[in-house]
C-alpha positions in Angstrom: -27.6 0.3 9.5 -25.5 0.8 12.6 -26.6 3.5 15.1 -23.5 5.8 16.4 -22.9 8.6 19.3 -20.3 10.6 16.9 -21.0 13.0 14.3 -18.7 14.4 11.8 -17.9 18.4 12.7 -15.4 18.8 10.2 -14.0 17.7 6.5 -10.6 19.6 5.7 -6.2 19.6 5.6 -4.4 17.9 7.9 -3.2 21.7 8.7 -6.8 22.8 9.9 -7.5 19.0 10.9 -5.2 19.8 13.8 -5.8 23.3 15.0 -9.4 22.3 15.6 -7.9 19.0 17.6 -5.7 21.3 19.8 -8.2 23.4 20.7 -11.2 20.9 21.3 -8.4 19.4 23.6 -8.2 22.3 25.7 -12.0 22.2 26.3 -11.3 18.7 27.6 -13.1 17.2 24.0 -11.5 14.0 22.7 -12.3 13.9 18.8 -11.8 11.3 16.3 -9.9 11.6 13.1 -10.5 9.8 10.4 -8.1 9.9 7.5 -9.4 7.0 4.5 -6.3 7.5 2.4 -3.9 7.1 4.8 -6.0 4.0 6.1 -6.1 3.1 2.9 -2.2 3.0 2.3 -1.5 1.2 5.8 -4.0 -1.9 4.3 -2.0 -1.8 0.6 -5.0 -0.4 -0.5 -5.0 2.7 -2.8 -7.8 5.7 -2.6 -9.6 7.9 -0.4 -12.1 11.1 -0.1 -8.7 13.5 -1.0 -5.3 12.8 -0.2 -4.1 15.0 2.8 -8.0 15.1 3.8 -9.1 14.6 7.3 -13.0 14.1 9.1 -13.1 15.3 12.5 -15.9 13.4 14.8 -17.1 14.0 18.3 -19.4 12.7 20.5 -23.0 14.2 20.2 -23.4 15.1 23.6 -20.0 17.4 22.5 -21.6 18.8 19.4 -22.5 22.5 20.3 -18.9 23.0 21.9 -17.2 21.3 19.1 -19.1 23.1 16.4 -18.5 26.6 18.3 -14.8 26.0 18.0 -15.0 24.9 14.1 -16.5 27.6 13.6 -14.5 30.2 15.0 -11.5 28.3 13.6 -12.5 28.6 10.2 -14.4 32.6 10.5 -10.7 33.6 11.5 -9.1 32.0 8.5 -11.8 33.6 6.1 -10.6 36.7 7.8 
């Protein structure tokens, strides 16, 4: 099993995927998106977690920042 420094913050719509990019990008936080059914459809391969589903990941050392932001993100869409 392989060891990795990124943890996913976030499962959700392209919409929300990239709100919460723009604003970890103004905290100077570079995450990774990960979108399997769009992946998927680039290799001629069908499937994926949901279409129009994203996973955000950032570094761990970024965590408590990133999760701050996802959070506020999503307690104003609740709203």
């Amino acid at each position: 099993m392989t060891k990795t420094n990124f943890i996913k913050i976030f499962t959700g719509n392209f919409i929300i995927v990239q709100r919460i990019v723009d604003e970890l990008k103004k905290i100077d936080i570079s995450p990774i998106v990960k979108d399997q059914t769009e992946s998927a459809r680039l290799a001629g391969f069908g499937g994926g977690i949901v279409p129009g589903f994203q996973q955000v990941f950032v570094h761990k050392d970024e965590l408590d920042k990133a999760v701050y932001i996802v959070e506020s993100i999503n307690a104003n869409l609740n709203a």
